[in-house]
C-alpha positions as CSV (number, residue, x, y, z in Angstrom):
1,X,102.2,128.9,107.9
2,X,98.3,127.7,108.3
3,X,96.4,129.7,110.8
4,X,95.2,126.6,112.4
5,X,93.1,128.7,114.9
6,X,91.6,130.3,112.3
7,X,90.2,126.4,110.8
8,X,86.6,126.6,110.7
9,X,85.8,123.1,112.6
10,X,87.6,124.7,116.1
11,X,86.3,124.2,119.5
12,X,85.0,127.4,119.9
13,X,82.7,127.4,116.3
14,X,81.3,124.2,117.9
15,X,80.3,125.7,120.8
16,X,78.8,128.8,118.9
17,X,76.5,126.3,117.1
18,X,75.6,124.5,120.5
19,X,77.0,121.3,118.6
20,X,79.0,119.1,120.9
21,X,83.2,119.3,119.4
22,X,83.5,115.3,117.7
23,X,86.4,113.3,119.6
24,X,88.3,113.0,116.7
25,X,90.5,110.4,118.4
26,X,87.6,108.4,118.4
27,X,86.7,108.6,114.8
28,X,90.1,107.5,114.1
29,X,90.5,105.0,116.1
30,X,87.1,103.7,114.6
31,X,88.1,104.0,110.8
32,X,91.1,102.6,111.2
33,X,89.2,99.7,113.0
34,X,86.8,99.4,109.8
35,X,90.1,99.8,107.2
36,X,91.6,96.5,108.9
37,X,88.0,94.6,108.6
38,X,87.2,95.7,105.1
39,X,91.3,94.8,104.4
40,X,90.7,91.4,105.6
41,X,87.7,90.5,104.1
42,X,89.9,91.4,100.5
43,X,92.3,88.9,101.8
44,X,89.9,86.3,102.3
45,X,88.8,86.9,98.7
46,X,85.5,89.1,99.4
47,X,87.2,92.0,97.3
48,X,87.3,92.7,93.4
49,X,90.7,91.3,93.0
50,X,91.7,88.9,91.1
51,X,90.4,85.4,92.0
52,X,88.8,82.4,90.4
53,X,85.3,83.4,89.5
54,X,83.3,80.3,90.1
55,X,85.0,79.4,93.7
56,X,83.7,75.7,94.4
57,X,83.9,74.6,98.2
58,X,86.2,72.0,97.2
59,X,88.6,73.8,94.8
60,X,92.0,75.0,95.9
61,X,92.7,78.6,97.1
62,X,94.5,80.1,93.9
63,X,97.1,82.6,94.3
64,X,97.4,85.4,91.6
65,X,100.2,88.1,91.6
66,X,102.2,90.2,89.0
67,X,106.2,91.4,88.4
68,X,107.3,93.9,86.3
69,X,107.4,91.3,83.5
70,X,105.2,88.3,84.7
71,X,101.8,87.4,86.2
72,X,102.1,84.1,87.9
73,X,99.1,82.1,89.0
74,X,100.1,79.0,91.8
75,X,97.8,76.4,92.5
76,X,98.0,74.0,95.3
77,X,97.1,70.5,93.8
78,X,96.6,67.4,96.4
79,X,97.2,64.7,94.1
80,X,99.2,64.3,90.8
81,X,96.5,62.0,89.1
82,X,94.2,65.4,89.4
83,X,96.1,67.1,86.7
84,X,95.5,64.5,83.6
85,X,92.7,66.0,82.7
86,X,93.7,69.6,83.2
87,X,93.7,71.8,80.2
88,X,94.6,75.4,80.4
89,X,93.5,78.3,78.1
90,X,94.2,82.0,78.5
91,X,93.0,84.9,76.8
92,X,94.8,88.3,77.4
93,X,92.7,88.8,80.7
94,X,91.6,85.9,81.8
95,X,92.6,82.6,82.4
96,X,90.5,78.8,82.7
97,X,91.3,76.2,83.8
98,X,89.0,73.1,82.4
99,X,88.2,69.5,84.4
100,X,90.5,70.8,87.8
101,X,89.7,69.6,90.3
102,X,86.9,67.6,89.5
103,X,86.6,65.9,85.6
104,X,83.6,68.5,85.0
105,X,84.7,71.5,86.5
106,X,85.8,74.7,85.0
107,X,88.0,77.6,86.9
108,X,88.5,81.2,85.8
109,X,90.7,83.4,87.0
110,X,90.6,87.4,85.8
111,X,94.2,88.6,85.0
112,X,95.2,92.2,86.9
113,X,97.3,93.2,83.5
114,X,96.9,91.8,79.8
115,X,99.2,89.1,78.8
116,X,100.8,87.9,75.8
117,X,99.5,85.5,73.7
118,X,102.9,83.3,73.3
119,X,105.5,82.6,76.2
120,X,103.1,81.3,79.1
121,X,104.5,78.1,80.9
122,X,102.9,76.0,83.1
123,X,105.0,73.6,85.9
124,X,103.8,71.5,88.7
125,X,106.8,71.0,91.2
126,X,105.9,70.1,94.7
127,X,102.1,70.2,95.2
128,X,101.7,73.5,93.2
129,X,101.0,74.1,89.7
130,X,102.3,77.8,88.4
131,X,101.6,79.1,85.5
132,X,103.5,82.0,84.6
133,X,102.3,84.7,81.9
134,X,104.2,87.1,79.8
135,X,102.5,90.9,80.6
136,X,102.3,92.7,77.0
137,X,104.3,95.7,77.0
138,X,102.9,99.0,77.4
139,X,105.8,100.8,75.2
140,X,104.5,99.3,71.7
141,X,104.3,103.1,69.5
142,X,102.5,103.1,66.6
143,X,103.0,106.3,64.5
144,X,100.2,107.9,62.8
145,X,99.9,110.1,60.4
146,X,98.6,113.4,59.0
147,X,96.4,114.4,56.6
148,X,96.6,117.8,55.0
């Protein structure tokens, strides 16, 4: 076992120094006070996560998560007329989205994983466009050689 009395930062080596002993509760309490603020202020977007890049005051809040497999992006579109102009183009990180939701607009939205170059499929059902990308494998071996 520890010899927790033994700890350096005890009572008693505070009171040696003439240092008043932290309430440690206190600090706790505050952290975790400061965890939830700084976790909510990544949910709001203020984080490096994933989000569109160019946030406009009008565009729509884009939602980006991954599976095993997939990375699907959902965008909530007000009106159906908004997506004849929409072209999509993804590289393996990133992905824009050009004239949405205005004709001279241009979204991008940073990938958390790299993606495929073939298989990605975009649907609009029900107010929301999804877009759904094919994550590249991680188990692709290449065998290399030896030179004597």
């Amino acid at each position: 076992m520890f010899p927790w009395k033994t700890f350096p930062f005890t009572e008693e080596i505070f009171k040696m120094m003439n240092m008043p002993f932290p309430p440690v509760q206190e600090h706790i309490n505050q952290a975790l006070s400061q965890w939830d603020e700084w976790g909510n202020a990544f949910k709001k977007g203020g984080g490096n996560g994933p989000a569109a890049s160019s946030p406009d005051a009008g565009a729509p809040s884009i939602e980006v998560f991954e599976t095993l497999d997939f990375i699907f992006i959902r965008v909530p579109v007000q009106e159906e007329s908004m997506l004849t102009g929409l072209k999509i183009f993804h590289t393996s990180l990133q992905v824009m989205l050009k004239s949405f939701p205005k004709p001279d607009a241009e979204q991008v939205i940073r990938l958390p994983s790299p993606v495929r170059r073939k298989g990605t499929t975009a649907k609009y059902r029900d107010g929301i466009l999804e877009i759904r990308l094919l994550k590249k494998s991680e188990h692709e071996m290449t065998e290399v050689g030896i030179d004597f």
